[in-house]
C-alpha positions, 0 to 999 in steps of 0.5 A: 392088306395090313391097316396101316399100310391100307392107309394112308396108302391111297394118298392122293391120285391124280396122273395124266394118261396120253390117252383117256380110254377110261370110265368114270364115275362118282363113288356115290354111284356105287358104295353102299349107304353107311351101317349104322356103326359108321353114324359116329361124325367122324365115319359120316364125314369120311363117308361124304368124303369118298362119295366125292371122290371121281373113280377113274379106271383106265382101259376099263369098261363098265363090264370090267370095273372091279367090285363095289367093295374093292373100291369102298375099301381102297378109298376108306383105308385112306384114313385108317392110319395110326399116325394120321394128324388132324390137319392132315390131307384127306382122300383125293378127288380125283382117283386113277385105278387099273381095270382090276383095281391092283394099282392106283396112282395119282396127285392131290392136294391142300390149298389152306389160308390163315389169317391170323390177329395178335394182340397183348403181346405178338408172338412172331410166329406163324404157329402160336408157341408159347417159347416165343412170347417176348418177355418182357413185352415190346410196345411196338410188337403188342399187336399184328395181323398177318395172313399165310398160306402156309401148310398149303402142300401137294402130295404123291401116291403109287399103291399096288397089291399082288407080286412079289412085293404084297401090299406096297405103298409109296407117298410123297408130301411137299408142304409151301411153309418153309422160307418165309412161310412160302418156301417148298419143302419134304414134309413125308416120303415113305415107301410100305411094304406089308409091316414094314416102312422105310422113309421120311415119316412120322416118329413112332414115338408121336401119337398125332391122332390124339392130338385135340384139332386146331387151326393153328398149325403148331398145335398144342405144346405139349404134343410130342412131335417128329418126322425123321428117317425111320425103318419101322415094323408094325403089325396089328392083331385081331383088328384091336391091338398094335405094336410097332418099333423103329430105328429113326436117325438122331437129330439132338440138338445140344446147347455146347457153348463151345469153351468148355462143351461143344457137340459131337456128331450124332451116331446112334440111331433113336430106338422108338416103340408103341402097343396100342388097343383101339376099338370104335373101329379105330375112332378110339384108342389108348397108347403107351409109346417109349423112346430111347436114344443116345447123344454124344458130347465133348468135353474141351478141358479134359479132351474126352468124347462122352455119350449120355442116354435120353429117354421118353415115356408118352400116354395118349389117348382119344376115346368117343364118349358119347356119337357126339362128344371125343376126348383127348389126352396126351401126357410125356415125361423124359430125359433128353427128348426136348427136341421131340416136345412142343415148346423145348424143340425150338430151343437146344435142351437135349443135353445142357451144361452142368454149372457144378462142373464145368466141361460136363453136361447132362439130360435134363428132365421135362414134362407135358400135358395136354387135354382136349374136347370135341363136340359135333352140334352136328356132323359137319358143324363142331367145336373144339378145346384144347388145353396143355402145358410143357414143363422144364425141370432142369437139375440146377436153376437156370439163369433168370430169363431161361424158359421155365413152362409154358401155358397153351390154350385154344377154342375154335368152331369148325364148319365143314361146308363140302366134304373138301371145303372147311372153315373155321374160327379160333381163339388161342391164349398162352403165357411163357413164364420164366425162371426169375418170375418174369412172364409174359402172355398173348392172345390170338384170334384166327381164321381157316379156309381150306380146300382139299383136291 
């Protein structure tokens, strides 16, 4: 089975059968100890983890349960997934398998609280980005504290191997962060089918493994973040190198003013590629990711449609230094990919008006860091930093108050109490500065309990 379709393939598994003829059994109950190889935290956890999970084959009997290994590699390529985000669900509790281990289906879970205090300059909020710091201050918004359930989510999951279709892979995911923080929404539905993935996923052009763990749902902001409609081919060779391209559907945000510019309907689709080299049985990697798309305008003072190129160049990383100590690096330079940044995404910077000549506009340039750390006291127990900065660099020098770079950082401790039961603390301080030199900062304190089923 290709890794990345051996992925997050088993997503959650839990079904209800008219009849339970059915037998059960922990995974400990079967799967090995871990090699030493597999000693790094980050292997120890997932370890821990899939000794949680119940196996459940339906219609089998002890004398017909598949293979020790059959089942250990089921479950461990849940997490071998070359888009897979910190924050993301792990294995399900609960896993329903057919007798011969080619299917297995099911449901599961996330039940995650925040709670959340803001003082010096509330942002409002849930996720802490520097965009949003009000500038100047209101002395009425200097403080709040606030608790959310959002990023709460349910998820779905078919996989199968053997017929016409190979390996294959269905997975839906609903997240409860949409209106008001608690509304229902698609996060991810994609179906994979041997190197191939057609659906509602992550971008190719995001690297979310090489993000730096937070709390906070936003996350750094200069991250390169997107879930789209794709069609993408990926294929991994010799277990170190993989490539992979897609063709995802657009979705620019254009900041018409609707007198001199107003947008025209997206309809060339993005073009998204990566090459990777990994090793540390993946805990480790180095990316170059590319993105290239086209956005269209028209200009209402000579009645002429005009399409401008964008272009997006990342370099991610996240390397095991030492068994206890991970970094983490991502760095993006572009034009026209605002919407797929942290802090340019929530405002219409893919294409912007150009003064000097009115009725024309262009793809302003913008750039991003971020650096992270992670260290395990033990295990279960680890502290995380990260660090970032997003930059807008615009050909012309916006009106005064306009965003000019933002400034994110973040401190947090972590303490996996089960293999489904976290907790955690963070620190986070950030400062949006604008172009006139007025700036403001806010600082906020939050708090993790999460439950994975």
């Amino acid at each position: 089975m290709a890794p990345h379709i051996r992925t997050a393939a088993l997503g959650a598994l839990m079904v209800s059968y008219p009849a339970l003829t059915a037998s059960a059994f922990s995974a400990t109950d079967s799967l090995a100890a871990p090699s030493t190889h597999d000693r790094l935290p980050e292997k120890e956890q997932i370890q821990k983890t899939i000794g949680s999970t119940k196996v459940i084959f339906i219609n089998g009997d002890d004398s017909s349960r598949p293979s020790r290994d059959s089942v250990e590699s089921l479950l461990q390529n849940f997490y071998v997934n070359q888009f897979r985000h910190f924050q993301n669900p792990r294995s399900p509790y609960f896993m329903f398998m057919s007798k011969d281990a080619n299917l297995a289906m099911g449901i599961g879970g996330v039940i995650r609280m925040r709670g959340l205090f803001d003082w010096n300059g509330a942002i409002p909020v849930k996720g802490f980005a520097p965009y949003f710091i009000p500038v100047p201050s209101d002395p009425t918004e200097r403080r709040r504290i606030w608790a959310t359930p959002a990023g709460t989510s349910i998820y779905y999951t078919i996989l199968g191997r053997g017929g016409f279709l190979k390996d294959f892979m269905g997975y839906v995911e609903g997240n409860f962060d949409g209106y008001d923080g608690v509304g229902f929404k698609l996060k991810k539905a994609y179906f994979i089918m041997g190197d191939w993935t057609v659906g509602y996923a992550t971008s190719t052009f995001a690297d979310p493994s090489a993000e730096p763990p937070t709390i906070d749902d936003a996350g750094p902001n200069g991250d390169i973040s997107r879930t789209t409609v794709l069609v993408r081919y990926m294929h991994t060779f010799r277990d170190r190198w993989t490539v992979a391209g897609s063709v995802e559907f657009p979705s620019s945000q254009i900041d018409a003013d609707g007198v001199d510019t107003k947008k025209c309907d997206d309809y060339v689709p993005d073009l998204s590629a990566m090459a990777q080299y990994q090793w540390d049985d993946g805990v480790s990697h180095v990316r170059l990711s590319a993105l290239l798309r086209w956005m269209a305008y028209r200009d209402l003072r000579t009645s002429v449609n005009h399409t401008v190129p964008g272009w997006g160049v990342q370099l991610s990383a996240t390397a095991k230094i030492i068994p206890d100590l991970s970094l983490y690096l991502l760095s993006n330079v572009g034009q026209g990919h605002g919407s797929f940044t942290g802090d340019l995404s929530d405002g219409s910077y893919d294409l912007i008006g150009d003064p000097q000549s009115p009725g024309r506009m262009y793809a302003p340039t913008s750039v991003a860091l971020t650096f992270g750390a992670k260290y395990n006291f033990r295990p279960n127990i680890y502290a995380c930093l990260a660090l970032a900065e997003q930059r807008y660099l615009p050909k012309h020098t916006p009106e005064g108050t306009a965003y000019k770079y933002g400034l994110y950082g973040a401190v947090n401790l972590f303490w996996e109490i089960t293999p489904r039961i976290r907790v955690g603390a963070e620190y986070l301080a950030g400062k949006r500065m604008n172009f006139d030199g007025s700036h403001g900062n806010a600082n906020r304190i939050d708090a993790l309990f999460q439950l994975d089923f």
